[in-house]
N, C-alpha and C positions, 0 to 999 in steps of 0.2 A: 551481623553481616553488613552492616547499617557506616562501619568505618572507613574515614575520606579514602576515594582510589587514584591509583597517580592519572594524571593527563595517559591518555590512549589515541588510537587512530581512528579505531571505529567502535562505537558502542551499541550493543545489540540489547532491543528493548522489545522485553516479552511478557506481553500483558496476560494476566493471567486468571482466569474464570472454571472454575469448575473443570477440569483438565487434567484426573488425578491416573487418568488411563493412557494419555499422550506425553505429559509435561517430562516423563526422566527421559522416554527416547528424543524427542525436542533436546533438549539439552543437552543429550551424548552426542547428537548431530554437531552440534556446535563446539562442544571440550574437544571432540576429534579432531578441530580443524587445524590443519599442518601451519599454521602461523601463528603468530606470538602475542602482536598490539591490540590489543582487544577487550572487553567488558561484556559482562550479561550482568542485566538489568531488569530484575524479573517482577512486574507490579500486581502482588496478590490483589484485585480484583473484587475482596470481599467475600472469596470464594466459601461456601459452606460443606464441600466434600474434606479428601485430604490432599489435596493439588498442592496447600502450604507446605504440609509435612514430606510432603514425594520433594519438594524442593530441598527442602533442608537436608534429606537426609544424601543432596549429592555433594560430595567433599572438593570443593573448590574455590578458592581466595578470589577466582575470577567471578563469581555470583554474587551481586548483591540485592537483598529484597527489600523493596517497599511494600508496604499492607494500606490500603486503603480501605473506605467502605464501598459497596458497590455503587457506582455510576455510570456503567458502560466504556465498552475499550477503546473509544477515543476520550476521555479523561484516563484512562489509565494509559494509553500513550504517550500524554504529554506529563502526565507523571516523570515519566521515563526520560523524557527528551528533554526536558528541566533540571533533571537532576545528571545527564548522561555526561563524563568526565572528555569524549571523543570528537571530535573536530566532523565527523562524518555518523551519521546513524544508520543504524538498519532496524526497522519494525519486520519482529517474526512471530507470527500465532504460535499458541503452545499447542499447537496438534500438528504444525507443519516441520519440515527438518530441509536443512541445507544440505548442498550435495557437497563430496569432498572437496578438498581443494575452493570452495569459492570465494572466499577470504583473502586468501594469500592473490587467486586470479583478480579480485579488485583493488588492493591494495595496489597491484601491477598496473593497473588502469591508472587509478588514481594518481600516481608518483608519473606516467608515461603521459596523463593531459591534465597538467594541472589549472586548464583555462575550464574547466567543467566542473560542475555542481549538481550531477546528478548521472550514476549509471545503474543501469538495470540490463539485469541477463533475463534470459526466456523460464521456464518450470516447466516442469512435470508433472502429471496428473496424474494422484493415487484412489483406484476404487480396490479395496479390500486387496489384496495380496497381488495387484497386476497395476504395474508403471506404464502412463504412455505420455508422445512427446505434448508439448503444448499444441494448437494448429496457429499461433502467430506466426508472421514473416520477419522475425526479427534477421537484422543484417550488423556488422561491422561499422559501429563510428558515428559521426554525430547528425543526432535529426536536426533536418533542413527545415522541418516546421513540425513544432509537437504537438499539435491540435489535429495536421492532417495526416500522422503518422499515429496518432491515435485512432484516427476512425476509420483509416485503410489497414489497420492491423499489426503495423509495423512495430508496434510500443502498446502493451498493458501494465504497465506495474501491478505487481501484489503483492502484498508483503511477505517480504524474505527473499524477492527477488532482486531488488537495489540497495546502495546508501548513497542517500541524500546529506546532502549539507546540513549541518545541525543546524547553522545559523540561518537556514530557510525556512525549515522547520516552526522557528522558535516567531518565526515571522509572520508565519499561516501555518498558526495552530491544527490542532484538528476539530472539531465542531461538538460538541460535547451533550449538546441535545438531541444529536443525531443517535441511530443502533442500526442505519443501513445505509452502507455507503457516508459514513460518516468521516474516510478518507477523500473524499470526490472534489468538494470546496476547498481544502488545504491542498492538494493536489492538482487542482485546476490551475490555483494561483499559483505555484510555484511553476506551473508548464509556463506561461504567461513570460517567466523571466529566466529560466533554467535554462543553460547550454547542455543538453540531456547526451550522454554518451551511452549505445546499445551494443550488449554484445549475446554472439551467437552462443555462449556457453551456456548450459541450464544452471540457477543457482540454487534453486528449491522445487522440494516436490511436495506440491498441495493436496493436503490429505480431502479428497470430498466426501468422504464418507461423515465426515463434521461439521459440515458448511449451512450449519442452520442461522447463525447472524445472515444470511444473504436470503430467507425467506421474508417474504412480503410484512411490513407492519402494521399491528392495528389500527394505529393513526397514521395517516399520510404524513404529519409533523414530524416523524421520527425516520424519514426518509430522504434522503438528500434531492429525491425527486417532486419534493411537495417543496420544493423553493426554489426553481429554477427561472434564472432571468437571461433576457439577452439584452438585455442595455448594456451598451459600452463596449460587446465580446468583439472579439474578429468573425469571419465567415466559418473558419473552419473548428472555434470555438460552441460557435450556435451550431454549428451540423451535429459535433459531440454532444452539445444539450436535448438538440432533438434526436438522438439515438434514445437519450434517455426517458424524453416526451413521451416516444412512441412506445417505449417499455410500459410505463407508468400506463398508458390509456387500457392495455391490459391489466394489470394488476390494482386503479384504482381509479376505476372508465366513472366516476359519477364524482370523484372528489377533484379529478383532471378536466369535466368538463365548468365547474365551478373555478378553481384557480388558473385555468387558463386558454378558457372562449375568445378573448379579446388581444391575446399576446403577442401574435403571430406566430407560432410555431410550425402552421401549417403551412407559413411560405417559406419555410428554410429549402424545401426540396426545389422550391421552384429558382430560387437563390443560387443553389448549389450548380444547376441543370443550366444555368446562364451562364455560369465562372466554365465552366466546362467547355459548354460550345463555343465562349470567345476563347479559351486557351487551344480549342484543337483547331480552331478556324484561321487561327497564325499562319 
């Protein structure tokens, strides 16, 4: 399955772990979708169930698998995005599924603002047999600042919600020593330069009944919260970092009070609460 594929529009990279109970309906998600240009890129993960074998046995020239050994799913991301044949990518977990039609609705995006390098629709949120909507505020069209449309809700990416430009991608990797939030630095940096386009359509529905990568780590080092800096950000970049600051002081109060006593993180609010009062006092 390993044989060259032609250039495509959008290549969907699905990294793949232990997922022998999610991975064929994941994938029927996507063979359903009513459009044509497209790839799955599906990178076994090392997996030790039969997640390989549930792949193989779905019959499509559009699949193709890479096998690595296990390293966590940001190297098996850029597996993917390395090898992906599409001018645009999409990262989707093999337990999550796209909704109909999202493909062909970005594709439509895509061809209708070609001055963009990154769109992302809203999801849906699956517990056991009952769908509900995301609570983001997503809106129609492009963020006027994606650091502060990040922290007011406007824009969350997750994977299988966007495609990104490969070629940003391929620019800010994904982080490979990370297993939490190991999208957050590759993502930060592309906010930084990306003309991001939002739309109000859901694209994927996020399975939580599987979301155990987003449990806490036993090393703070495998966290994208145990390296967090604000030299160089903008304002509304450091407010996003101290969202994450202040997560961390829960989840790892004695390894946060050691890397980051003397950083300032603590005056981001008071930063914030300054830009505020002189913009309403115009």
């Amino acid at each position: 399955m390993n044989k060259p594929a032609k250039e495509v529009q959008i290549s969907i990279v699905i990294p793949l772990y232990n997922k022998e109970n999610t991975i064929r309906e994941t994938l029927r998600s996507v063979l359903s979708q009513d459009y044509e240009d497209y790839e799955i890129l599906v990178v076994n993960d090392g997996s030790t169930d039969y997640s390989l074998e549930c792949v193989k046995e779905v019959d499509s020239d559009r699949i193709r698998i890479f096998s690595k050994p296990n390293g966590g799913p940001a190297s098996a991301r850029n597996v993917g995005v390395r090898n992906a044949n599409g001018r645009w990518v999409m990262i989707l977990d093999a337990d999550d599924l796209l909704v109909p039609g999202i493909l062909q609705h970005f594709a439509n995006l895509i061809q209708a603002h070609p001055d963009c390098h990154f769109f992302c629709g809203s999801f849906q949120l699956q517990q056991g047999d009952k769908i509900f909507p995301c609570s983001q505020k997503y809106s129609e069209g492009v963020l006027k600042n994606n650091f502060r449309a990040w922290c007011t809700g406007r824009f969350l990416p997750v994977a299988g919600s966007c495609v990104i430009l490969r070629q940003l991608l391929l620019q800010h990797p994904f982080q490979e020593n990370l297993r939490r939030y190991e999208d957050a630095e590759s993502l930060f940096g592309i906010m930084r330069k990306a003309r991001i386009w939002t739309t109000v359509s859901p694209a994927m529905i996020y399975n939580q009944d599987y979301c155990n990568a987003s449990h806490v780590r036993p090393n703070i080092d495998e966290d994208f919260i145990g390296h967090l800096s604000l030299e160089g950000k903008s304002l509304w970049e450091q407010f996003a970092l101290w969202q994450l600051y202040r997560q961390g002081l829960g989840l790892y109060p004695n390894d946060m009070e050691r890397l980051y006593k003397s950083k300032g993180f603590e005056s981001i609010k008071f930063k914030l609460l300054n830009y505020w009062v002189k913009i309403t006092s115009r």
